[in-house]
C-alpha positions in Angstrom: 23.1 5.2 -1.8 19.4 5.0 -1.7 19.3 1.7 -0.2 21.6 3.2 2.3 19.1 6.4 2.9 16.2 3.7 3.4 17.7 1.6 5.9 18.5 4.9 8.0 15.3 6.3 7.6 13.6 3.3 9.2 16.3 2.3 11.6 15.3 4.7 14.4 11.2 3.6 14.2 12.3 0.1 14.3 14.0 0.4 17.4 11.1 1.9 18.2 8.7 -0.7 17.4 11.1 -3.4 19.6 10.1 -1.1 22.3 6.4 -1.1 22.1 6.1 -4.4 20.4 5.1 -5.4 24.0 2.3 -2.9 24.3 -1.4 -3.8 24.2 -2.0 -5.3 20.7 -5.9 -4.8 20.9 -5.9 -2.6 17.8 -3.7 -5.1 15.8 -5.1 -8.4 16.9 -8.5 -6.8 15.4 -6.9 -6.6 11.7 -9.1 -8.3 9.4 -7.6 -9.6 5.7 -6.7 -6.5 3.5 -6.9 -4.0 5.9 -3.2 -3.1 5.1 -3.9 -1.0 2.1 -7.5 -0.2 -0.2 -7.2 -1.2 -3.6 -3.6 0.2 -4.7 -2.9 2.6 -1.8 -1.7 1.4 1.5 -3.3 2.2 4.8 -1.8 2.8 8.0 -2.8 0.0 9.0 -1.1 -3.2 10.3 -1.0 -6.8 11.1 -0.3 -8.0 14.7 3.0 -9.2 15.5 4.1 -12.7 13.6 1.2 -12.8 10.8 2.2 -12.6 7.1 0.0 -12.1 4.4 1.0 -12.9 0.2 -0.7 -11.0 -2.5 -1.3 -11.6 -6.1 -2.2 -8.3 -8.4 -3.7 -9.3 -11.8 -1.5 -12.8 -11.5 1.9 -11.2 -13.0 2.8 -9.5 -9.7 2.9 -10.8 -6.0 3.8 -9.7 -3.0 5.0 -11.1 0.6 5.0 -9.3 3.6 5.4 -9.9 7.6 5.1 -8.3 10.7 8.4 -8.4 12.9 6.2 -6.5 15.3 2.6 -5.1 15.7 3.7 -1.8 14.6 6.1 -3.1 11.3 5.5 -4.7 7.9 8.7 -5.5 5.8 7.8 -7.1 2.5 9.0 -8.3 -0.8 7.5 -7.7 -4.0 8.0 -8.7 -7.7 6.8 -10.2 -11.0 5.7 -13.4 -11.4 8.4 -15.8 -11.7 7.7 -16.6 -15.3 11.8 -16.6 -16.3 14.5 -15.4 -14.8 14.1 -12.1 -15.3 11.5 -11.9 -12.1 14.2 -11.2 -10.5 14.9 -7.8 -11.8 11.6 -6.4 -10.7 12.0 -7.5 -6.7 12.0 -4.6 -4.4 12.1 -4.3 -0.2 9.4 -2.4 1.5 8.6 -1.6 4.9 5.7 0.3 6.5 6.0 1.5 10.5 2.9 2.5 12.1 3.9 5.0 15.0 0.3 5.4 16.1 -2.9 4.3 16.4 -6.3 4.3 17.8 -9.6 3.3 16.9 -10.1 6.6 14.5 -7.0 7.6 13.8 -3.6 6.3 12.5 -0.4 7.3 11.2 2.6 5.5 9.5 5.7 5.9 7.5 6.2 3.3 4.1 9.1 2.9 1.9 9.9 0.9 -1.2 13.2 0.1 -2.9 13.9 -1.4 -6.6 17.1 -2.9 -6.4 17.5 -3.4 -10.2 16.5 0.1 -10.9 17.6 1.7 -7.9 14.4 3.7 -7.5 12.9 4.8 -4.1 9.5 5.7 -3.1 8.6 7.0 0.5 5.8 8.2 2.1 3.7 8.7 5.0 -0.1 8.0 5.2 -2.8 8.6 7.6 -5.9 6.7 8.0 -9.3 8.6 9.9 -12.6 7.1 11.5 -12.7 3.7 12.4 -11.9 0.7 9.6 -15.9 0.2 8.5 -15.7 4.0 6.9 -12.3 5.6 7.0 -10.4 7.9 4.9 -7.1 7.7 3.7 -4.0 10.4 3.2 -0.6 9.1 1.4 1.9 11.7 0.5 5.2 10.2 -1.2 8.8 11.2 -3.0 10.3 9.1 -5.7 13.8 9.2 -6.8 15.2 7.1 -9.7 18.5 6.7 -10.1 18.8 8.4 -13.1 20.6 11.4 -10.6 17.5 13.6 -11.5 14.9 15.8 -9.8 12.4 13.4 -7.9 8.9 13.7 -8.1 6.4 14.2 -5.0 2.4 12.4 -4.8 -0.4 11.7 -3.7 -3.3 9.3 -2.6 -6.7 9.6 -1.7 -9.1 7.1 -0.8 -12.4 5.8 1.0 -13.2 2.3 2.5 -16.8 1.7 3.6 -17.9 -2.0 5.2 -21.0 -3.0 3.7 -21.4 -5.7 6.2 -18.0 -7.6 7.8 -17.3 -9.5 4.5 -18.2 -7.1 2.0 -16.4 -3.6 1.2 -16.6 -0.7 -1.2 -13.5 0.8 -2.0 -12.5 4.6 -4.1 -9.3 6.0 -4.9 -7.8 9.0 -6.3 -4.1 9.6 -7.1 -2.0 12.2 -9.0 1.3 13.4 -9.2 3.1 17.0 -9.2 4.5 16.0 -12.8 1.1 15.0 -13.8 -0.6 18.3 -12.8 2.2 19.8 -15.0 1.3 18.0 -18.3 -2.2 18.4 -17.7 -2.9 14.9 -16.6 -6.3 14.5 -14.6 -5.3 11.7 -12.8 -6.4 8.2 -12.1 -9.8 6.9 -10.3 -10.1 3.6 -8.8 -12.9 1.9 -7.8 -13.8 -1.7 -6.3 -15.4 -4.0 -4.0 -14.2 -6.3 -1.6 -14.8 -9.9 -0.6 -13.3 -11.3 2.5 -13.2 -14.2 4.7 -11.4 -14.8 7.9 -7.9 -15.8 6.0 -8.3 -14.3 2.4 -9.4 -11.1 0.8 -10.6 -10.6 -2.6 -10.9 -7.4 -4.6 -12.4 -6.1 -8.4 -12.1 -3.3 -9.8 -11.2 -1.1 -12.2 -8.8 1.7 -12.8 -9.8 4.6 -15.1 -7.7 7.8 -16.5 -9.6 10.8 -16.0 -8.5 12.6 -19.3 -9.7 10.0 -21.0 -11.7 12.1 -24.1 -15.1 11.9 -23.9 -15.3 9.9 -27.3 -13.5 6.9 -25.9 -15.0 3.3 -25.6 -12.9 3.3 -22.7 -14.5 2.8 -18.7 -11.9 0.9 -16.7 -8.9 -1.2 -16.4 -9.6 -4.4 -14.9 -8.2 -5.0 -11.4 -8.2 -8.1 -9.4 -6.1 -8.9 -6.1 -6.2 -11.9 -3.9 -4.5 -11.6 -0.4 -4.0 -14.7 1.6 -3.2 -13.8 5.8 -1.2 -16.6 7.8 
């Protein structure tokens, strides 16, 4: 049923995105590796029409995506295929970007978990131009466990140091984590990128972690490869 709900959702942008995939593509040809999302939280953001990019997070999980059109991104994403069992973990996603300019942009994601039957969608927004912008994600999950969902959200900051180098911040919390008290998690990293690949380190930190823990961060390292 939730796949079903998906595929709905994003049918009517898609046609959409046939529509203007003929538009001017200045915006899009000017995507740079890793401009799709910061660290964790996706931007709004996309690739121009026929690229691909494949991701690797901390070697266990990768992801592949494409864009059908200058406006879309439908990707793939699971574990490593160490056994089998990979394929348990694969989900679909999709982002549509249904606008853009050089300050601001706005798109729609989903993600599915076919295994688990989970569903996350969102919308984000992205503001200023791509050397120091700010970033908006608001999402609903839903398991399949026939429950109440939970609602969201992401905040983040990417400033250029130069063309190949980037900081990057992130902030995100959930309604059921404000509810049992949790603070949230902070991310923070830096970028490395070249005209085909994107590197990023960082590290991931709770923020209720008590003050007498040898704790800082949880490592994070991502590689994205554009084609």
């Amino acid at each position: 049923m939730k796949l079903k709900i998906l595929v709905l959702l994003f049918i009517p942008v898609f046609l959409l995105a046939q529509q203007e995939s003929s538009k001017d593509s200045t915006f899009a040809s000017n995507y740079q590796p890793g401009d799709h999302e910061l660290l964790l939280m996706p931007t709004a953001y996309t690739m121009e029409k026929g690229q691909s990019y494949f991701e690797d997070y901390e070697i266990f999980f990768i992801n592949f995506s494409t864009a059908v059109t200058n406006s879309t991104h439908l990707s793939l994403f699971s574990l490593f295929p160490i056994t089998t069992d990979f394929l348990e973990s694969l989900s679909f996603g999709a982002k549509q970007n249904f606008y853009q300019s050089e300050k601001f942009s706005a798109a729609a994601w989903a993600s599915y978990w076919f295994k688990s039957g989970t569903l996350l969608a969102g919308g984000v927004v992205s503001l200023g131009k791509k050397s120091s912008s700010f970033h908006l994600s608001l999402g609903y999950g839903q398991g399949d466990s026939g429950g109440d969902g939970g609602t969201f959200f992401m905040l983040g900051y990417r400033g250029d140091m130069s063309r190949k180098f980037s900081f990057i911040a992130e902030y995100g919390n959930a309604t059921e984590g404000f509810s049992n008290d949790f603070s949230g998690l902070l991310t923070i990293g830096i970028r490395f990128r070249s005209e085909s690949m994107a590197w990023d380190l960082g590290g991931i930190r709770p923020l209720d972690v008590p003050a007498d823990s040898d704790l800082l961060f949880l490592p994070l390292l991502k590689a994205s490869v554009v084609f």
